[in-house]
Structures are given as structure tokens and as C-alpha cells.
N, C-alpha and C positions, 0 to 999 in steps of 0.2 A: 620349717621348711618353706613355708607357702610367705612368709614374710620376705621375703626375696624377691618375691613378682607383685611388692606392693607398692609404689610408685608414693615419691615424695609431696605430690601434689594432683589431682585429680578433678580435668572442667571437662564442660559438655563438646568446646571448642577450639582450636587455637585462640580464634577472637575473643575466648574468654580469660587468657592467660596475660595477670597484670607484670606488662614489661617492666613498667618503672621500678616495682620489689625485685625482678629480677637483677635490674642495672643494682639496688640497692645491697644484693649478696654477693657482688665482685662478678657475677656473668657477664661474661662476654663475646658467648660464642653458643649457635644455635645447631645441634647436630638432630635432624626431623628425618622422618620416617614420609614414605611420600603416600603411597595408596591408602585410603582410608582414614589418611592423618590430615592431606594438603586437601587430596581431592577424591573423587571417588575411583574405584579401584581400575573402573574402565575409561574416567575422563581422560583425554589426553595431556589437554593444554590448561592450565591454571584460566581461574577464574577473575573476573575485574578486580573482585574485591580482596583476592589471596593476592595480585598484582601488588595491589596500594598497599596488603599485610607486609608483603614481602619488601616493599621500596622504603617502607619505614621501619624496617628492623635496621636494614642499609642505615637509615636518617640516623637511628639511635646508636649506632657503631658497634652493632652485631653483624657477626660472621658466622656466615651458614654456608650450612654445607647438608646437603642431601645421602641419608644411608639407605637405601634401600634392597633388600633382599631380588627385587626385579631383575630382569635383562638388560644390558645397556642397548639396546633399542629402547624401550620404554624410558627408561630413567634419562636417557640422554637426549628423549624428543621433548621431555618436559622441562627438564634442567635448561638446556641451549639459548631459548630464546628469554630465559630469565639471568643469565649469566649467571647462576649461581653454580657451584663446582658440585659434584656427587660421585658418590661408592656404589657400584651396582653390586650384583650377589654378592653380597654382604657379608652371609649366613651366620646373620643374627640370629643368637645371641650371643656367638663367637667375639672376643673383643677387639678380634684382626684391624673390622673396616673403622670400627671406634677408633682406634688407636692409630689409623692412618689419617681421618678425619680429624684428630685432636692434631696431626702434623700438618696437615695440608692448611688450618687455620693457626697454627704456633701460640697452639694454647693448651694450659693442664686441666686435669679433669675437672678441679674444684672449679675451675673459671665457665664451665659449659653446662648445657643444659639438652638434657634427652627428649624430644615429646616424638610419640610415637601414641598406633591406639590396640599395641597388641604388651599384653602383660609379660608374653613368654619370649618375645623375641626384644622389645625396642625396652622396657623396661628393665629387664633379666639384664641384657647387656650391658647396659648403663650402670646400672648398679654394681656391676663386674669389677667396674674399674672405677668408681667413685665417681661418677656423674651424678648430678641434680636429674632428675626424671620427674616427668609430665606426662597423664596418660590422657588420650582424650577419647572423645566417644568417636566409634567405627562411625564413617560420614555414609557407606551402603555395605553392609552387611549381606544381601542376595548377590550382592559383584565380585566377593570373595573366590582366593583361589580354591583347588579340591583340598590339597594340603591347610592350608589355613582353616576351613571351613571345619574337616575333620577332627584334625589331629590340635592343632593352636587351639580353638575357641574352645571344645571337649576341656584338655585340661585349664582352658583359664574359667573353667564353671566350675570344675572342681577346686581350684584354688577359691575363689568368689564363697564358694557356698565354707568351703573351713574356715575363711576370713571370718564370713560374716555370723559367723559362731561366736567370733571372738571381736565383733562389733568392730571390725575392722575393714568392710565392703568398700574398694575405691569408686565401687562404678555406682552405687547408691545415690540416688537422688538427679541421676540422668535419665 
């Protein structure tokens, strides 16, 4: 059951995820989760260095596109001044906004890639419909919503800890 919310690949950061393997499995399209994946859950505006992440995904001829479970307030004061397009309430891990984000970039699942840094929502989803998923480590965990805090991170410990039973821990070694 719990192999479902285990993510095909697992870094500490986006900045750790090698793009080249990825052009090298036919991706071509990036569907990212934003609070806790891009930036911190209260930052508003992207950082210098997620700017230059972002402009060379562009360079590399990926197409992104933003899912997140947020408000279009939030998602759309962050997305706007990076022109990248996004799905607000989401409610991942529904495959709705997935599957509108595979249309709004005119790609199939096999060709995209999931990174997100929650197991039960940006993973779970991905995996729903045949996407490549990436989990990466929560960037501030005390910024967290009450929902997420509760109810997400509870069962992604209980997923973690029967994984890592069966020496299968994605978050290990973060």
C-alpha cells in the first residue's frame, strides 16, 4: 500500500536533481509543487538562484508549469512575474490539476516529471497517472499549513517508518 507514496527518485533539493538524465528519459516537461518545494511556504517571491533554476529549465526546453494545492492569490503572485503558468487548489492528489497541467504543456505523462516534497499529495498524484516523480526535502517545515502539518506529514511518518522496514526510506540520508 505504502509503495504508492514512494517517489521514483529522492534529493535533498531541486538544485540536486540531474537535468541532463532527465532530458536523457524523453522528459520534457516539469509539473513542481510550489510551497516547500520552490520556496518556503511563506516566501512570496522566488529567490535569485530558483530565478537562474527556472530560466535554465527554459534554456533546456522544459516546460513548467506550477500545481499547487494554494490559493490563486498566492500561486499567482508567485507564478506572474516569472511567467510560468500554474493550477491553484489543486487538491492533490486528485489527478484533475495533473491532467490539466499535462494539457496546458501538450505533453503525456511518460514525457513529465513530478517534484513536489509531500509523499501524499505531489507524489501520490503523479504516480496516479504515470508520471516520473521527485521528492525533495520540505525547504521549512515550522511554515507549514495546520492541514499539512497534521494530517500529510502524520501519515507520510507512518508510510516512512513501514517503508523503512522494508529498506525502502526515500527520505534517508537527507
Amino acid at each position: 500500500m505504502f509503495e504508492r507514496l514512494l517517489p521514483h527518485l529522492s534529493v535533498k533539493s531541486i538544485y540536486d536533481i540531474d537535468l541532463d538524465s532527465l532530458i536523457k528519459q524523453g522528459i520534457k516537461g516539469i509539473i513542481t509543487d510550489l510551497d516547500n518545494t520552490l520556496v518556503g511556504a511563506r516566501d512570496p517571491l522566488a529567490t535569485p538562484e530558483l530565478v537562474e533554476w527556472l530560466a535554465g529549465l527554459k534554456r533546456l526546453g522544459f516546460k513548467v508549469t506550477i500545481v499547487s494545492n494554494n490559493s490563486h492569490g498566492r500561486v499567482h503572485a508567485f507564478s506572474s512575474p516569472l511567467d510560468i503558468p500554474f493550477i491553484h487548489a489543486a487538491r492533490k492528489p486528485s489527478t484533475r490539476a495533473f491532467r490539466k497541467a499535462l494539457q496546458l504543456m501538450e505533453l503525456e505523462p511518460g514525457q513529465t516529471v513530478v517534484i513536489g516534497d509531500q509523499m501524499l499529495t505531489d507524489v501520490l498524484g503523479g504516480k496516479r497517472i504515470g508520471m516520473y516523480t521527485i521528492l525533495v526535502a520540505p525547504i521549512s517545515l515550522p511554515d507549514e499549513g495546520f492541514f499539512t502539518k497534521v494530517f500529510n506529514r502524520n501519515i507520510e511518518r507512518l508510510a516512512l517508518s513501514n517503508l523503512s522496514k522494508k529498506g525502502k526510506n526515500p527520505r534517508e540520508g537527507h
